[in-house]
Structure formats: C-alpha cells, structure tokens
N, C-alpha and C positions, 0 to 999 in steps of 0.2 A: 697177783690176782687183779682184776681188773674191778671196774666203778659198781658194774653189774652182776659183782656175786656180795657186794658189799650190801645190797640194792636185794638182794635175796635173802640176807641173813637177816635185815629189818621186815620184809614179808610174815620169812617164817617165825620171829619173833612175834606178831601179830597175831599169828595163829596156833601159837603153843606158851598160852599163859600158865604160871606156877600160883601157887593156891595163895589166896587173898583175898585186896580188894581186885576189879577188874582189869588196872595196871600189873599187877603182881606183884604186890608190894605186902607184907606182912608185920603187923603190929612189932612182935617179936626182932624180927632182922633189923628194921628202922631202930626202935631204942636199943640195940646191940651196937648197930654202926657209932651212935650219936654217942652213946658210953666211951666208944673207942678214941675219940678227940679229945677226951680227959687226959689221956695219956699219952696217944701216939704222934710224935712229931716228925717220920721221914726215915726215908733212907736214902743215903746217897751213892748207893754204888749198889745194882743188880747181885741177886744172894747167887750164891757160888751153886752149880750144878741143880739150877733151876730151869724149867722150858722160856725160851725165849721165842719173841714174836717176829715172825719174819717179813710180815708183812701186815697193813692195816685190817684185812680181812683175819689176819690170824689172831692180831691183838682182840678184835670185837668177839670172835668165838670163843675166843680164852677167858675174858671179861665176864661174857655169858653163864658159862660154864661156873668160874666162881663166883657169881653173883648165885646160883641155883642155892647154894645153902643159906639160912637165916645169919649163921655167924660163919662172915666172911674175914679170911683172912687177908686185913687188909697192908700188912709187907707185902704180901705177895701181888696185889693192886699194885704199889707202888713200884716192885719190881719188872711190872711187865709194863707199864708207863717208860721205865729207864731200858727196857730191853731193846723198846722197836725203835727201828733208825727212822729216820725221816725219810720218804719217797715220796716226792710231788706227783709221779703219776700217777698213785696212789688216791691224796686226799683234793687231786686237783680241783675236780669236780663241787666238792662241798666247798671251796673257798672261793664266798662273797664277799664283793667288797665295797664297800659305801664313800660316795668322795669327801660324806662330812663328818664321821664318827666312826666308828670303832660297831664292828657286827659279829652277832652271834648265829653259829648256822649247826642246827643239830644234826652230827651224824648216826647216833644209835639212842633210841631210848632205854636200854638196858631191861624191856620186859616192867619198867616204872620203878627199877630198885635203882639207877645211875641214869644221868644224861653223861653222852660222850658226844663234844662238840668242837667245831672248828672255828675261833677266832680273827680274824683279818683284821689287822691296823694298817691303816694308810699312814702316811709320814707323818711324824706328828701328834697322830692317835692318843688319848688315856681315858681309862675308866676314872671314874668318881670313885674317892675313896667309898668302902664296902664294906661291910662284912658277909658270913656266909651260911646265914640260917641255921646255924649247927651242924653241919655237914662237912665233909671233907672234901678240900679242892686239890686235886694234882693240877699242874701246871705243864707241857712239855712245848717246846719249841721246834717246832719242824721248817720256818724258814726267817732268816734277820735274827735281832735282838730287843729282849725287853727289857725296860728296867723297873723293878719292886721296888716301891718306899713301903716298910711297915709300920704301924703306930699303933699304939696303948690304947685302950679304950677309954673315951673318956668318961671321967669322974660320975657324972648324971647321964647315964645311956639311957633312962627312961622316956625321953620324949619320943615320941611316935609317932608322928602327924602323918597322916596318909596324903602322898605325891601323886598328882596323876602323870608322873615321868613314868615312861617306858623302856626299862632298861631291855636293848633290843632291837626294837622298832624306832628308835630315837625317836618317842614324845617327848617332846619338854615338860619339865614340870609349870606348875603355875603357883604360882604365891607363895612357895615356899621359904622363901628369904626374908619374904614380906613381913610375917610375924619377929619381934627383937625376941632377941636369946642371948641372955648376959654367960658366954660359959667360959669354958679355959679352952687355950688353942691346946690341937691335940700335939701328943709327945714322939716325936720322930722316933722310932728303935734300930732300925736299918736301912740301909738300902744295896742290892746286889742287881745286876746284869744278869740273864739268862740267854745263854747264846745258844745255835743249834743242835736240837739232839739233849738241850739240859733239860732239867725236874727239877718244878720244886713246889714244897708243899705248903700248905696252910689252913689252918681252923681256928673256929672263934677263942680257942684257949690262946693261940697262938698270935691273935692280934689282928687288927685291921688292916689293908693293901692298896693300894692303888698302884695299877700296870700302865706306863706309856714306853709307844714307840719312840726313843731317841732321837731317830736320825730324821733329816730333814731330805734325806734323797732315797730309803729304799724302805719298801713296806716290811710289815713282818705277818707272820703266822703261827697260832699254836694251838697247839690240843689241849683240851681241860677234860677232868672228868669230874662230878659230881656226886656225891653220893651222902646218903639222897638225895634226891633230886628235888629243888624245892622251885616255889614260881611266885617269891618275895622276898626280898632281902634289905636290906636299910643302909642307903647310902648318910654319908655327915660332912657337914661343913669343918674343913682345918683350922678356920677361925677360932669359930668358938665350938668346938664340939658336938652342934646339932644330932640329932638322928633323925633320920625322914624315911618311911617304908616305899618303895617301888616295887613297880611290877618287873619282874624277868621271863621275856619271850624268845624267840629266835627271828632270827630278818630271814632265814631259811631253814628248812628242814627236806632232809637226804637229796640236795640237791635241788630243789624246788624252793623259789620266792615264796613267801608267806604273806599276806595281805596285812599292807598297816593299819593299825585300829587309829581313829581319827578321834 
C-alpha cells in the first residue's frame, strides 16, 4: 500500500467518529484501558493463529477496527505491533528528522482513543527520562537500534512544577533546574537494546524509561502507539528524583511540518 491510502484512512477517520466526546473517545474505554496497566505487562511473541499485518495501511485498519469497542483487547494490540515487519516504503514519508533532538511525527490519531506515531533519532538522540500519563506505550523499531534504561520511581513523585519544555517541538524548558531539590538519585532496573522489527512495552506500573540512539554513525526509527493518548507527561531529573510536567506534540503530523510554538 502506498503513503496515499494511509493518507485516506486518516481522512476517513475524521469523518466517521464513534460515540463520545468529539475525538471519540468514551469515559468507559479510557478507565478500562488505564485499569489494564495494573496488570498487563507484554507479550513477546505474536499469539499463534492470529491475523497478521502485512503492511502499515493494514496494521492502522486493524488498530481501528479494535480500537471500535470500549474494552479493547489489548494482547491482541500488542500482537499486531509484533506482527508487522518494517517497510521503509511504507512509513518513509512520516519520518522526520531534526539535526538536534529526537522528533515525534504522528501518523494516525486512532479516532482520539491511540496516537500511532513515527520516531526519528539522529545519532546520538535520547528522550528525558519519562513517564507515561497512565497509558500504555508499545515500542516497535522499524530501522537501527535503541537502547532502554528503566528506573523505579522515585520515593516523592509529587512535585509537579509546570515546564514550559516541549516535548516535540523541542522548546526548552526554563528554570526548571533552578529551584534545589534535596531527593534520591533514581534506581536503575534495566536496561535492554531493541533492534529491528523488536516490541517492547511499558506503563507507569512498570516504571519509568529513557530511549537513546546508541550509535554515533546511523540513525534510528520506531513506531510507538499510545493509548490513550495523552498531551502531558512528566519528565525527572536522575539526580535527584525531580518530576517536572511537559507538554507532548508532534514536530509532524501525517506527513506534514507542524508549526513550532515559540
């Protein structure tokens, strides 16, 4: 399938909302999804005699399709994240790339129940540690390699101070650092390599992340999906533990620059 029926399935998506608010989003499926982080932590291997995606126009319809009920089955999310192979000719088109930060470029808004979005790390690249509004993140890698450190949350996660960082549109934050914060450096849990074609998952039960590109000679790319899809998250200092809230936008959306906010 090509760029322009992927390009069609976002149209018609615009024009065929499911009952809600006017994203399509319902009270009901939100606290259903957010219950399901209590307990679900991944799967690593596609479920045996499930439909698989053959292509990224097939993965976004499929997504669709189970995103349509309030309680979604989210193995089977996860399975179709692990089904579809990487085709750059595919998601070429949605991958932006910034020479001085790490960009998010949306390619489906899931009707306002998931954002599904493409990644681009230039050499070098990492997110600020994170977490993930209570939501659940799949991970997939469709070109290079990334590496996940994950960590505990720290002891006082209450502080909250509002950042005017853009996670996105790379604004920098301002004075964030500025205020002292006596706290504990955060506790390392893992760290694992995601190579071509891998998944992997993570929610706030499951700890906090920070993603960098490795290498110093090739970029990378991956697919994330969201769900819910939120547009705040709280990045923390490994120092001492901070929480600080940011905003989360996209540097593109279906192909198209998105204007930075200044």
């Amino acid at each position: 399938m090509t760029s322009l029926a992927v390009m069609e399935l976002n149209n018609n998506n615009n024009n065929n909302k499911s009952c809600g608010d006017e994203n399509g989003r319902t009270e009901e499926g939100e606290k259903y999804l957010r219950e399901l982080t209590k307990t679900f932590t991944g799967i690593d291997k596609p479920l045996k005699n499930a439909r698989k995606c053959e292509t990224l126009t097939d993965l976004i319809g499929e997504l669709r399709r189970t995103f349509d009920s309030d309680h979604v089955n989210i193995e089977y999310v996860n399975h179709l994240m692990l089904s579809y192979q990487s085709n750059p000719a595919e998601w070429r088109k949605f991958a932006k790339f910034d020479r001085y930060r790490y960009t998010r470029n949306l390619v489906d808004a899931g009707n306002g129940k998931y954002n599904l979005m493409i990644l681009c790390w230039n050499e070098g690249h990492a997110s600020a540690i994170h977490d993930h509004a209570d939501s659940h993140c799949f991970m997939k890698m469709l070109k290079g390699q990334l590496m996940e450190t994950r960590y505990a949350w720290p002891k006082d996660a209450s502080v909250t101070e509002d950042s005017k960082a853009d996670i996105g549109n790379g604004q920098p934050g301002t004075g964030q650092d500025e205020i002292e914060y006596n706290g504990d450096e955060l506790e390392e849990l893992s760290r694992s390599t995601l190579e071509t074609n891998g998944v992997c998952y993570i929610n706030d039960t499951l700890g906090l992340h920070r993603v960098e590109n490795p290498s110093h000679t090739d970029v990378a790319v991956s697919l994330h999906l969201y769900c819910p899809p939120f547009d705040v998250c709280s990045i923390f200092n490994k120092q001492n533990g901070k929480r600080t809230k940011c905003k989360v936008t996209f540097w593109s959306k279906f192909g198209k620059r998105e204007s930075a906010v200044n």
